[in-house]
N, C-alpha and C positions, 0 to 999 in steps of 0.2 A: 284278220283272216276272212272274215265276211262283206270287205270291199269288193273281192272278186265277181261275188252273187250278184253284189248290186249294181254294178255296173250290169251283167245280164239280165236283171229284174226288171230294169231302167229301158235297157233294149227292148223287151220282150213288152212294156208299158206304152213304145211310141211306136209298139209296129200297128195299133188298131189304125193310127191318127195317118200313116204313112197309107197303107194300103187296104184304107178304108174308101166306102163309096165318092165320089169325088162330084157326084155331083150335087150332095146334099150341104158340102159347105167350099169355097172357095180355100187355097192353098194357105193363105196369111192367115183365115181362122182356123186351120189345121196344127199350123206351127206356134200360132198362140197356147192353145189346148193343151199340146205336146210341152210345152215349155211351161206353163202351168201347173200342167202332173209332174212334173221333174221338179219344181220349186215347192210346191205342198210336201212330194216326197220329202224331200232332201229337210224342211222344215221340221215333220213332222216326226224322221228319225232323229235326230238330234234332239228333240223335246224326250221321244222315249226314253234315249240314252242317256240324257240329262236328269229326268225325275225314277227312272233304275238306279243312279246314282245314291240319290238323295234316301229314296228307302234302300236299297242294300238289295234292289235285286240283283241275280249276278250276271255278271257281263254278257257272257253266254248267248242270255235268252234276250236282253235288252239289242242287244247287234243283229239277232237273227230274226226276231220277231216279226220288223217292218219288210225287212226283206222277203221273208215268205211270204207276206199277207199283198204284196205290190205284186208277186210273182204267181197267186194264187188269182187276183183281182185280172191281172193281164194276162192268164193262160183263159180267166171264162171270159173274159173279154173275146176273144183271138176266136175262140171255139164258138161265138155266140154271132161273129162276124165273116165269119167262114163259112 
């Protein structure tokens, strides 16, 4: 149920990298960045999800966890680039 979010979390993480200042870094080190945060992400919830597992935290809060703290990260992001 928490794929939906993250796909939006995801979104709202590569708009600094999109419609950020462009003259401080050329396009290839934009889309590196971008694809970087998406591979940390993407890493870094399956580790939660995985050690949730292992101690018995519940689903719930291991699924939603990463998602809000990526979507909390890219909304001050957004607001601080704005």
């Amino acid at each position: 149920m928490a794929y939906p979010f993250s796909v939006i979390a995801l979104v709202l993480a590569g708009m600094p990298f999109v419609f950020g200042q462009s003259r401080t870094h050329n396009v290839g080190m934009r889309l590196f960045l971008g694809m970087t945060v998406g591979g940390l992400y993407m890493i870094a919830s399956l580790s939660i999800q995985k050690i949730g597992g292992v101690y018995d935290v519940p689903a719930s809060i291991t699924y939603t966890l990463p998602v809000l703290l990526l979507a909390a990260v890219a909304i001050a992001v957004l607001r601080r680039s704005v």
